[in-house]
C-alpha positions in Angstrom: -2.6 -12.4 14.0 1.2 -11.7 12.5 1.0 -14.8 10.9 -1.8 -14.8 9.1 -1.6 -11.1 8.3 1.9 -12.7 6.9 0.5 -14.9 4.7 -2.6 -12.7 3.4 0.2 -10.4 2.4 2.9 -13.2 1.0 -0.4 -14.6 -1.2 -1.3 -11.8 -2.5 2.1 -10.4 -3.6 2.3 -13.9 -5.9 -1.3 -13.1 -7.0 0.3 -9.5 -8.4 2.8 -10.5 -9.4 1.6 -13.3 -11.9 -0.8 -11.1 -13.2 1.5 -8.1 -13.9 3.6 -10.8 -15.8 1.0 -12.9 -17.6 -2.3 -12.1 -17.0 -4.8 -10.2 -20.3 -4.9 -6.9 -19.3 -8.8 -7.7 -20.6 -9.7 -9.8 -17.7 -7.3 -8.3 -15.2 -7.3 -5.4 -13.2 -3.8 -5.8 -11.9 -2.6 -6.2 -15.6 -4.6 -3.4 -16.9 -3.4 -1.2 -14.2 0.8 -2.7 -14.8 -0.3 -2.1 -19.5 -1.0 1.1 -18.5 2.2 2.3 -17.2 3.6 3.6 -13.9 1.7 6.7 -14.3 -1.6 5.5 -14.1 -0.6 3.2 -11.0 0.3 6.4 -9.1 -2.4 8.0 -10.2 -4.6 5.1 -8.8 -2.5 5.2 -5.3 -3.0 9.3 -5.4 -6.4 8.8 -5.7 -7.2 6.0 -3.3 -5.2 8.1 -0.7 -7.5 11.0 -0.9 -10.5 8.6 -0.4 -8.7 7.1 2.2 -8.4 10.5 4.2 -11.9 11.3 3.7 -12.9 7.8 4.6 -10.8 9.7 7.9 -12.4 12.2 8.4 -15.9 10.5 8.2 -15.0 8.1 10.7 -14.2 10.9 13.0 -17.2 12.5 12.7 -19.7 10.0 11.9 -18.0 7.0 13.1 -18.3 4.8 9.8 -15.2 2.8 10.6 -15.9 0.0 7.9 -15.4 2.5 4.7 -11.9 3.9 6.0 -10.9 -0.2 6.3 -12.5 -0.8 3.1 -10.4 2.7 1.9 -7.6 1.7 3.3 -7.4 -2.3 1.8 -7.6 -0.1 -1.7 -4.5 1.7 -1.1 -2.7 -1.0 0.3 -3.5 -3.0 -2.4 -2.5 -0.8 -5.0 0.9 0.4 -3.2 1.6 -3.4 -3.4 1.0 -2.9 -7.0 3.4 -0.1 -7.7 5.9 -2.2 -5.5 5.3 -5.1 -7.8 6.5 -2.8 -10.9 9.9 -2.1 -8.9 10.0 -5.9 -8.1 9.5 -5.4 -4.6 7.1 -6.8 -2.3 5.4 -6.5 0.9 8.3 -8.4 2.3 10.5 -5.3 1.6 7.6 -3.1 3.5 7.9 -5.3 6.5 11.6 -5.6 6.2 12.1 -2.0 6.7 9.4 -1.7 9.7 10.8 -4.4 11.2 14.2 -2.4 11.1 12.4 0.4 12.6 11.3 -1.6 16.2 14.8 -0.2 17.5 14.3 3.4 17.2 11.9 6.1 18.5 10.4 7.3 15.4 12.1 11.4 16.0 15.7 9.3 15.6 14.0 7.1 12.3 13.6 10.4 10.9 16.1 11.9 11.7 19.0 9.5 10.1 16.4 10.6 6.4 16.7 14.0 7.4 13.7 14.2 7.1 11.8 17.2 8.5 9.8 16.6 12.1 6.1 16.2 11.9 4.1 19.9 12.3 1.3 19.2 15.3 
């Protein structure tokens, strides 16, 4: 459902941000993560990125589907929270994909310059 997948996104944005601009960094995670500096957000997305893989690979072998959605709500959530520290938002995310809906993803890359995918 777009719209609802809209909104869980749109609330939870607000929820980040007013904790990376108010919230104790005692009693919030978002707020610990934002006191502790851009580094240790990255590190955080690094890290749930290599769980997310694995969470991968296991579902490809074992077919434990559940962790790699589980994984993969942990890295969203916290490259929502290294957007927040740039002041951008989901709604830049979805902005930019949206912009993508009119090219084949080989042009897309190719207006980066970006090199072509290795198979």
């Amino acid at each position: 459902t777009g719209a609802g997948m809209s909104e869980v996104l749109r609330r939870l944005d607000a929820v980040i941000a007013e904790r990376l601009g108010h919230a104790d960094p005692s009693a919030s995670y978002v707020a610990s993560l934002h006191h502790g500096g851009l580094d240790r957000i990255l590190k955080k997305v690094a890290e749930e990125s290599g769980e997310t893989l694995i969470a991968a690979k296991n579902a490809a072998q074992h077919g434990e589907r559940a962790t790699l959605v589980h994984e993969t709500a942990d890295l969203w959530f916290h490259c929502m929270v290294m957007l927040a520290e740039f002041e951008l938002s989901s709604a830049d995310v979805i902005e930019e994909l949206e912009r993508r809906f009119d090219l084949s993803g080989l042009a897309e890359k190719a207006t980066r310059g970006a090199p072509p995918d290795v198979d």
